[in-house]
N, CA, C and O atoms as CSV, one atom per row, in Angstrom:
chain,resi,resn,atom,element,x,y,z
A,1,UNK,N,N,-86.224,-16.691,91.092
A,1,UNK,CA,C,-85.019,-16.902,91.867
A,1,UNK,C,C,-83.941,-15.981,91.302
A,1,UNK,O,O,-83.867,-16.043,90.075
A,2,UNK,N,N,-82.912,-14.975,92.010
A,2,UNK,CA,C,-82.112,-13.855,91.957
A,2,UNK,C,C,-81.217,-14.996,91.765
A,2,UNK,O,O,-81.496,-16.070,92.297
A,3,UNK,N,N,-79.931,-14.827,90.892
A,3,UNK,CA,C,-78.655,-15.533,91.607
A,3,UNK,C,C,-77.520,-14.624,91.609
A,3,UNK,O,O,-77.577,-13.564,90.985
A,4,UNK,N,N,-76.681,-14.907,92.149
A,4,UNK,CA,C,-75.539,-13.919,92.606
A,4,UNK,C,C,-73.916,-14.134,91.729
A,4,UNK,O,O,-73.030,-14.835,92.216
A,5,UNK,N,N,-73.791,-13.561,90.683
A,5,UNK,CA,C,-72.531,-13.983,89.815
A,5,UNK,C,C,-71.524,-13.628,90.757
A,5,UNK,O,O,-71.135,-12.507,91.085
A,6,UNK,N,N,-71.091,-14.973,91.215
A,6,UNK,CA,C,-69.857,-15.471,91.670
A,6,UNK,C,C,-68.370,-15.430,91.557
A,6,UNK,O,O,-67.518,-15.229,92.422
A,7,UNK,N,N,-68.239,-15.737,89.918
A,7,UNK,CA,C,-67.250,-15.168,89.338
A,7,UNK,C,C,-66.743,-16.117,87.995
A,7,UNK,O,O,-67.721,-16.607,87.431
A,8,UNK,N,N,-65.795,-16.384,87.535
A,8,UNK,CA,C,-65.536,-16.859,85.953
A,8,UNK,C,C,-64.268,-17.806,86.374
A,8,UNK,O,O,-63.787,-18.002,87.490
A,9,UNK,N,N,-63.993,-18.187,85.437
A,9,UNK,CA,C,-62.439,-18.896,85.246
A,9,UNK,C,C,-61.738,-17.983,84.757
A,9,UNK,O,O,-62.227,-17.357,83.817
A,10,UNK,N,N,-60.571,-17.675,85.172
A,10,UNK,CA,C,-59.625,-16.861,84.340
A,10,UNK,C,C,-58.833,-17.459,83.546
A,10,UNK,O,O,-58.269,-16.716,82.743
A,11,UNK,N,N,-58.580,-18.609,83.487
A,11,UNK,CA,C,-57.813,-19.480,82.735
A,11,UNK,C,C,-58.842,-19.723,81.084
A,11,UNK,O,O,-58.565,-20.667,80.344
A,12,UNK,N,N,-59.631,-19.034,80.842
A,12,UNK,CA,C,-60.290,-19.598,79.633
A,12,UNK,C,C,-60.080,-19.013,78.320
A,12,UNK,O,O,-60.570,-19.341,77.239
A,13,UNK,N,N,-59.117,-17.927,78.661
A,13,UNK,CA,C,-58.747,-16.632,77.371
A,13,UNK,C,C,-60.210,-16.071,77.122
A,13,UNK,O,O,-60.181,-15.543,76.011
A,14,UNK,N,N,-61.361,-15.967,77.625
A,14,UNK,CA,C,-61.949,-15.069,77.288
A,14,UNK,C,C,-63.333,-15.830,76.206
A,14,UNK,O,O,-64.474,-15.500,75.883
A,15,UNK,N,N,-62.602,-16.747,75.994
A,15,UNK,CA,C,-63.759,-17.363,75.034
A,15,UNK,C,C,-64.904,-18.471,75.806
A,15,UNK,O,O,-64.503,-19.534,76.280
A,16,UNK,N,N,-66.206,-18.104,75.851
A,16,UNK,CA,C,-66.682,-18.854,76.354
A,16,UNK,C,C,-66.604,-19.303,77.928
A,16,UNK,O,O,-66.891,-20.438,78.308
A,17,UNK,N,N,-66.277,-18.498,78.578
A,17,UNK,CA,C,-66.219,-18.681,80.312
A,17,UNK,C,C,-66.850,-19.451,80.963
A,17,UNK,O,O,-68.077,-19.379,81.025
A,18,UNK,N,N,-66.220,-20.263,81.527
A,18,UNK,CA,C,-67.241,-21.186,82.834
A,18,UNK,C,C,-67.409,-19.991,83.362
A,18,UNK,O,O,-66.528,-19.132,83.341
A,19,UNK,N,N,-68.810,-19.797,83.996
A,19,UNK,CA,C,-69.143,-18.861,85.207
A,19,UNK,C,C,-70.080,-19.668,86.223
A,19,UNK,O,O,-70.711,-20.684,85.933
A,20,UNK,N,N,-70.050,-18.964,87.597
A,20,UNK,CA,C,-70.446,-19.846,87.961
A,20,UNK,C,C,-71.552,-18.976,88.979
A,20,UNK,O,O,-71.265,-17.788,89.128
A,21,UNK,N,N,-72.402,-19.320,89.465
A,21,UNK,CA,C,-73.866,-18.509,89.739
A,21,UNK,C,C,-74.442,-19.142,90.738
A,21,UNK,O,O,-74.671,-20.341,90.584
A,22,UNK,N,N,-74.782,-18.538,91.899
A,22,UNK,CA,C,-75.336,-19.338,92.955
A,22,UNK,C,C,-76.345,-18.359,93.618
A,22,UNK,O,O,-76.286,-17.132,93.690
A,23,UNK,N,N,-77.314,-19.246,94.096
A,23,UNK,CA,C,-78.684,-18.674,94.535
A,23,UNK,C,C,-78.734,-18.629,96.134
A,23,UNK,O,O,-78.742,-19.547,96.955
A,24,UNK,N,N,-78.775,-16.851,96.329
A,24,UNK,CA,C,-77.986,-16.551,97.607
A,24,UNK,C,C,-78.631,-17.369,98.555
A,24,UNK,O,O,-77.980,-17.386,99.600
A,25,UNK,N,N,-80.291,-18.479,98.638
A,25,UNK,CA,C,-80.456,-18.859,99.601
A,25,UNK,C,C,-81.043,-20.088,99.424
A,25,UNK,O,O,-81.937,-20.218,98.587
A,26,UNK,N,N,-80.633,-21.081,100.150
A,26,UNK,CA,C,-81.275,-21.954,99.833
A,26,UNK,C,C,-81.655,-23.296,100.994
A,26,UNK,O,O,-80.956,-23.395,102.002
A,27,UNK,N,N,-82.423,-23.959,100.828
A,27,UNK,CA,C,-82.102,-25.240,102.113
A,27,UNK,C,C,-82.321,-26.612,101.841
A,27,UNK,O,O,-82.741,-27.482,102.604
A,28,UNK,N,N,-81.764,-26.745,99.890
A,28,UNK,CA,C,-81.314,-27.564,99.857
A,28,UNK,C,C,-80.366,-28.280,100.540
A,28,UNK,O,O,-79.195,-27.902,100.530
A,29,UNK,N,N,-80.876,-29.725,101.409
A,29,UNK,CA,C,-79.889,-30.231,101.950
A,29,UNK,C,C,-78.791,-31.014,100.605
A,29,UNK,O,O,-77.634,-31.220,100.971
A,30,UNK,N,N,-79.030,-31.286,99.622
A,30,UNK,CA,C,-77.743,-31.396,98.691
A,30,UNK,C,C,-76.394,-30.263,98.834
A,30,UNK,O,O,-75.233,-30.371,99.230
A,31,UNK,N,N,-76.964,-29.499,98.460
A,31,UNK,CA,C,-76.587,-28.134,97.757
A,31,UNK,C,C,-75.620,-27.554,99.271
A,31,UNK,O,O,-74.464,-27.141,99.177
A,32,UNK,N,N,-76.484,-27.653,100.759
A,32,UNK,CA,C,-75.827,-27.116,101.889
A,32,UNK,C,C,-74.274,-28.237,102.050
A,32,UNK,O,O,-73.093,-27.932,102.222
A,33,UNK,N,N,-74.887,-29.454,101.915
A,33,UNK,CA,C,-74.225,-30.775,102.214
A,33,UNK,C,C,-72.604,-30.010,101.213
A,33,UNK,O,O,-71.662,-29.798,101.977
A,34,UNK,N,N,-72.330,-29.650,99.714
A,34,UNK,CA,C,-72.073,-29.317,99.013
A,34,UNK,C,C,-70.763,-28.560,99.659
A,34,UNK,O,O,-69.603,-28.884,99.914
A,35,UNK,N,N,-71.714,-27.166,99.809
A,35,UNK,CA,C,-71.118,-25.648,100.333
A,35,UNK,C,C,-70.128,-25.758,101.284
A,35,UNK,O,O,-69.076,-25.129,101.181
A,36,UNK,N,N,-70.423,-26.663,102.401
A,36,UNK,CA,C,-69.884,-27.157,103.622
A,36,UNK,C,C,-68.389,-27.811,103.586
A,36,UNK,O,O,-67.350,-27.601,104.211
A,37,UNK,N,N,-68.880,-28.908,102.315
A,37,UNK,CA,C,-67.655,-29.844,102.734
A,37,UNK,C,C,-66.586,-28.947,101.736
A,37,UNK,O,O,-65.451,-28.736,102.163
A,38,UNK,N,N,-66.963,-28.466,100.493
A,38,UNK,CA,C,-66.564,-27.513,99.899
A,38,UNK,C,C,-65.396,-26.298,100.836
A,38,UNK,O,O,-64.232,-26.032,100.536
A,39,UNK,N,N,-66.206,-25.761,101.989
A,39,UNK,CA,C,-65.491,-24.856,102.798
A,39,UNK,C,C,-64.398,-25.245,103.815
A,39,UNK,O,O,-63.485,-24.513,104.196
A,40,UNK,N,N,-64.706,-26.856,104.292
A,40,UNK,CA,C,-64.087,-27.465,105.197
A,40,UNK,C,C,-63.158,-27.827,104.542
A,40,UNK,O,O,-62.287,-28.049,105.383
A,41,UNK,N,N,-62.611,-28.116,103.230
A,41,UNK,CA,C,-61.824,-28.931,102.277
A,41,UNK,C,C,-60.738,-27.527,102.663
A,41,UNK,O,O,-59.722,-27.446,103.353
A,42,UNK,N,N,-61.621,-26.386,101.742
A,42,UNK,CA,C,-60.317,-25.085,101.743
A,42,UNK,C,C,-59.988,-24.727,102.403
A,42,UNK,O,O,-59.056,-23.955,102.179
A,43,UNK,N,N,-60.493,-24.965,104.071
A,43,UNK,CA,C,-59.901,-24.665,105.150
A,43,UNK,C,C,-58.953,-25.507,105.801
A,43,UNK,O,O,-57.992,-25.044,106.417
A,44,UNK,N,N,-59.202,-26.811,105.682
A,44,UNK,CA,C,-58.430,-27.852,105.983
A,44,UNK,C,C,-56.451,-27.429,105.348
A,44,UNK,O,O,-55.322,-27.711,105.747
A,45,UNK,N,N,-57.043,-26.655,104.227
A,45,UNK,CA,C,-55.288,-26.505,103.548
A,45,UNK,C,C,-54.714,-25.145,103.704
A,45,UNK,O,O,-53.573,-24.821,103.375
A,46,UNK,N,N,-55.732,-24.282,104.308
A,46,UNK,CA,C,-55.528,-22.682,104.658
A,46,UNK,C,C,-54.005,-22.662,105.723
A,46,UNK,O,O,-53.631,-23.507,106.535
A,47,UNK,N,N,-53.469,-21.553,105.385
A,47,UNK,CA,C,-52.200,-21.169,106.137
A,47,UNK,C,C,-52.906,-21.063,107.746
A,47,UNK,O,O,-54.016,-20.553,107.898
A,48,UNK,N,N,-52.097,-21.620,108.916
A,48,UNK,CA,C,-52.858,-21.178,109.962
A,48,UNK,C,C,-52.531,-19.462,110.378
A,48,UNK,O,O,-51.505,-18.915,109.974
A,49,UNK,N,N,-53.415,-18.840,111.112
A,49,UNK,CA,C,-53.152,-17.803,111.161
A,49,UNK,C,C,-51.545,-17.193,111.700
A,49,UNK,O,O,-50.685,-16.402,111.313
A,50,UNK,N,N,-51.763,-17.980,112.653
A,50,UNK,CA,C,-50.233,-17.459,113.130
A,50,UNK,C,C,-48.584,-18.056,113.068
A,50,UNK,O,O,-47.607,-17.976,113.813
A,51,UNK,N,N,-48.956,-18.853,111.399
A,51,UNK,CA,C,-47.838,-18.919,110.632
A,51,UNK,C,C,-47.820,-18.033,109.577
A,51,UNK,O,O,-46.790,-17.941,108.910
A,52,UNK,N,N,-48.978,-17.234,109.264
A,52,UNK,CA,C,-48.915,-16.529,108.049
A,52,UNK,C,C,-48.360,-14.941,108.467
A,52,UNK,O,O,-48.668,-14.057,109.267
A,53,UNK,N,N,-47.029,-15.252,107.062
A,53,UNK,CA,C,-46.519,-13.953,106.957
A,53,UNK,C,C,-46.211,-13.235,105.821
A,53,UNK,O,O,-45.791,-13.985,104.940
A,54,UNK,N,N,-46.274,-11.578,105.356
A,54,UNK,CA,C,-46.183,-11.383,104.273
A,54,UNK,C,C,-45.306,-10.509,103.716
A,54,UNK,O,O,-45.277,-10.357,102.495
């Protein structure tokens, strides 16, 4: 199994990093169940598009 480095905490100064690694495919229904509500959460609080200005 390949996994795909995701990315780190930046908050850790460098010592010892959470990183975090995910396996580009999968059909775990846990893991999908996961991803989903995960995406629906950060979207739920996302700027809508056509209030966002920069």
């Amino acid at each position: 199994m390949a996994l795909l480095f995701f990315g780190k905490d930046p908050n850790t100064n460098g010592d010892d990093c959470p990183t975090v690694w995910v396996d580009e495919e999968t059909d775990d229904p846990a893991v999908v169940k996961l991803c989903s509500t995960a995406f629906e959460s950060v979207w739920d609080l996302a700027t809508p598009h056509e209030e966002f200005s920069f």
